[in-house]
C-alpha positions in Angstrom: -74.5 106.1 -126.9 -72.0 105.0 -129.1 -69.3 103.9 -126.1 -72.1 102.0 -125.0 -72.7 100.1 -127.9 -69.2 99.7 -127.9 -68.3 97.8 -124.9 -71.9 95.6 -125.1 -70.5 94.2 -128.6 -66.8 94.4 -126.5 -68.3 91.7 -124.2 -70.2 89.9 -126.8 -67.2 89.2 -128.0 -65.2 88.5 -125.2 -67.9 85.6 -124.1 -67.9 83.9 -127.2 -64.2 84.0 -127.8 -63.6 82.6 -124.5 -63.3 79.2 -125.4 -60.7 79.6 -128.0 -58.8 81.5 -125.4 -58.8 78.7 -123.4 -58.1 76.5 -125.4 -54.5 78.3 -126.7 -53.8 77.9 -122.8 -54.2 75.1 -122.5 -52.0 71.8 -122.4 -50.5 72.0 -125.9 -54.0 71.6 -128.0 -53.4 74.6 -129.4 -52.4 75.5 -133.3 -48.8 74.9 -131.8 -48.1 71.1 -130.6 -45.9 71.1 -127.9 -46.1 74.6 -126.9 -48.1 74.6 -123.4 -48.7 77.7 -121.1 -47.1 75.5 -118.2 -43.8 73.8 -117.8 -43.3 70.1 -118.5 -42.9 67.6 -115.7 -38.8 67.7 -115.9 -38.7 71.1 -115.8 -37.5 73.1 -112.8 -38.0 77.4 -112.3 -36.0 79.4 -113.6 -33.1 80.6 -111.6 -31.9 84.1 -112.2 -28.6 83.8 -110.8 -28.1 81.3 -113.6 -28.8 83.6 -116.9 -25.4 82.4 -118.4 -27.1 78.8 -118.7 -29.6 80.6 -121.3 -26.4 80.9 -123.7 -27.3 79.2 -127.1 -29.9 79.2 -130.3 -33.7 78.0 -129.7 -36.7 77.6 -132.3 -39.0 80.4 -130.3 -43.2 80.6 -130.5 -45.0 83.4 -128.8 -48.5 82.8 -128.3 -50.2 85.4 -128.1 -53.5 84.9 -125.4 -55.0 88.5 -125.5 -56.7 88.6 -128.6 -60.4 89.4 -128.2 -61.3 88.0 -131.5 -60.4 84.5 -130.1 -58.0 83.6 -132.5 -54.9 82.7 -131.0 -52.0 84.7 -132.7 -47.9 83.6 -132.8 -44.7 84.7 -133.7 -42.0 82.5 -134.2 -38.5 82.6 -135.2 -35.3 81.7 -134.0 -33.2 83.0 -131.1 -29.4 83.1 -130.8 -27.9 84.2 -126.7 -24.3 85.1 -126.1 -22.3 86.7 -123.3 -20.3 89.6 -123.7 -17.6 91.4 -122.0 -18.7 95.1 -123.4 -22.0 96.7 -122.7 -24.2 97.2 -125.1 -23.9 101.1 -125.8 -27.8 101.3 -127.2 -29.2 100.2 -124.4 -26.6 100.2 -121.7 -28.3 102.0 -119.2 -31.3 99.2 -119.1 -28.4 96.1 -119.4 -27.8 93.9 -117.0 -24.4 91.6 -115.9 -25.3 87.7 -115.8 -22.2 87.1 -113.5 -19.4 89.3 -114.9 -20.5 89.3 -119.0 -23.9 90.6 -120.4 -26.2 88.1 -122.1 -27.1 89.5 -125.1 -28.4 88.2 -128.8 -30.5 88.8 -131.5 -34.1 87.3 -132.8 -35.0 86.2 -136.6 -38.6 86.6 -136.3 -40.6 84.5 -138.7 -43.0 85.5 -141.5 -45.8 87.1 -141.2 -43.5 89.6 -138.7 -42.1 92.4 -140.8 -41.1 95.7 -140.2 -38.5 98.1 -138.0 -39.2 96.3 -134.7 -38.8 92.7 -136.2 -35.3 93.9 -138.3 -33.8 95.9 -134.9 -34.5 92.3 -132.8 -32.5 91.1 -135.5 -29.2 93.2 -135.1 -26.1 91.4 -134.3 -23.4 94.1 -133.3 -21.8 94.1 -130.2 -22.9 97.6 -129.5 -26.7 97.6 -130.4 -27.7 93.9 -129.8 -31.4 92.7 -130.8 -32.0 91.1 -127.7 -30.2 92.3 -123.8 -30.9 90.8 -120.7 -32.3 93.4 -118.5 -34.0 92.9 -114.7 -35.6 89.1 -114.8 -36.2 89.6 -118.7 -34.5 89.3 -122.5 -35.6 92.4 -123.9 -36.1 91.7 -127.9 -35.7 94.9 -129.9 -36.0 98.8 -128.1 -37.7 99.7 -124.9 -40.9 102.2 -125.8 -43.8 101.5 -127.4 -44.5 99.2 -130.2 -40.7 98.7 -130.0 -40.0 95.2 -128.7 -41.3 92.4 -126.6 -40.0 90.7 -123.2 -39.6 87.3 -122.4 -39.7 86.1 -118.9 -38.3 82.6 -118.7 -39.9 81.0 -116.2 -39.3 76.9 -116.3 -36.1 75.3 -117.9 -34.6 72.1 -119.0 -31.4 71.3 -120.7 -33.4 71.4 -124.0 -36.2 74.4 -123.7 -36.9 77.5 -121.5 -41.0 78.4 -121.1 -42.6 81.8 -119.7 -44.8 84.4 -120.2 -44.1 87.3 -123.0 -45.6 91.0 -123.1 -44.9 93.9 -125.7 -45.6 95.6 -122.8 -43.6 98.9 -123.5 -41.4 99.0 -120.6 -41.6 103.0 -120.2 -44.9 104.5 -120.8 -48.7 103.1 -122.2 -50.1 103.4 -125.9 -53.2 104.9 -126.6 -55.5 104.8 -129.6 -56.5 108.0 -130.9 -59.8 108.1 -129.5 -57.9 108.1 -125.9 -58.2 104.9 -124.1 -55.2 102.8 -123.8 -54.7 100.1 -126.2 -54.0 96.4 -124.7 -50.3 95.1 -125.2 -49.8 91.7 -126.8 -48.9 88.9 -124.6 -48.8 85.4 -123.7 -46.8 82.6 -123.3 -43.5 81.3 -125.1 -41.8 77.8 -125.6 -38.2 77.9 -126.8 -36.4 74.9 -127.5 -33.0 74.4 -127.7 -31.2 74.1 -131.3 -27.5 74.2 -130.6 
């Protein structure tokens, strides 16, 4: 009985938060200006045989598009990309070579983001890197769950890369503790270019 009433108020919800989920995906009306779910007329797809052109700093949002409260949620903060001859020993195993280096970096997430996963996207040694490029993806913070987040650049211009973001856990699903699998943040991501 109580599953039941459960998922009724579940879709209750869902059908009057749909409009606000539109409207974060939509054309850049959302709480971020600028920031659309699709790529700008001057931008071409992403090319992954060209991961060394994502070397530099960009202002990053994430919105987030899977709330069921309709409230569209971000993070923010400010990427930094750099190629490396060394792999990252951390991570090595899930790094990947852009040409003969490995893109690697580190996230400053914004405030209200706190906590272990924020800090470790945040590390800037050569051997545990915040942020890797692993297969089609810059993995930000760990691989496992509630660990990190993965951007998949999708359109690019000289000035700003867009795609699609998931906290997705990489290796495994979360559940909550009454057993059925909680859904993993994601969205879409605008990150324009600094330096």
């Amino acid at each position: 009985m109580l599953r039941r009433r459960t998922a009724v108020i579940g879709v209750v919800v869902s059908f009057l938060s749909a409009p606000m989920l539109l409207m974060a995906q939509g054309t850049g009306s959302s709480a971020t200006p600028g920031c659309a779910a699709g790529p700008l007329p001057q931008m071409t797809a992403f090319d992954t045989s060209k991961v060394a052109d994502l070397v530099g700093a960009y202002d990053v949002v994430m919105l987030d598009t899977t709330s069921i409260r309709g409230i569209a949620r971000q993070h923010a903060g400010k990427l930094a990309l750099w190629m490396q001859d060394s792999v990252p020993r951390r991570r090595g195993t899930m790094a990947r070579k852009a040409q003969k280096q490995f893109l690697v970096g580190m996230f400053d997430a914004a405030p209200p983001d706190t906590g272990e996963m924020w800090t470790r996207m945040a590390s800037r040694t050569p051997e545990s890197p915040g942020a890797i490029w692993s297969d089609g993806f810059i993995r930000l913070g760990d691989f496992g769950a509630k660990s990190g987040i993965s951007l998949y650049p999708r359109s690019v211009s000289p000035g700003e890369i867009r795609g699609i973001w998931s906290s997705n856990p990489g290796i495994g699903i979360v559940v909550d503790f009454t057993g059925p699998r909680e859904p993993d943040e994601a969205g879409y991501f605008c990150a324009k270019r600094s330096k």
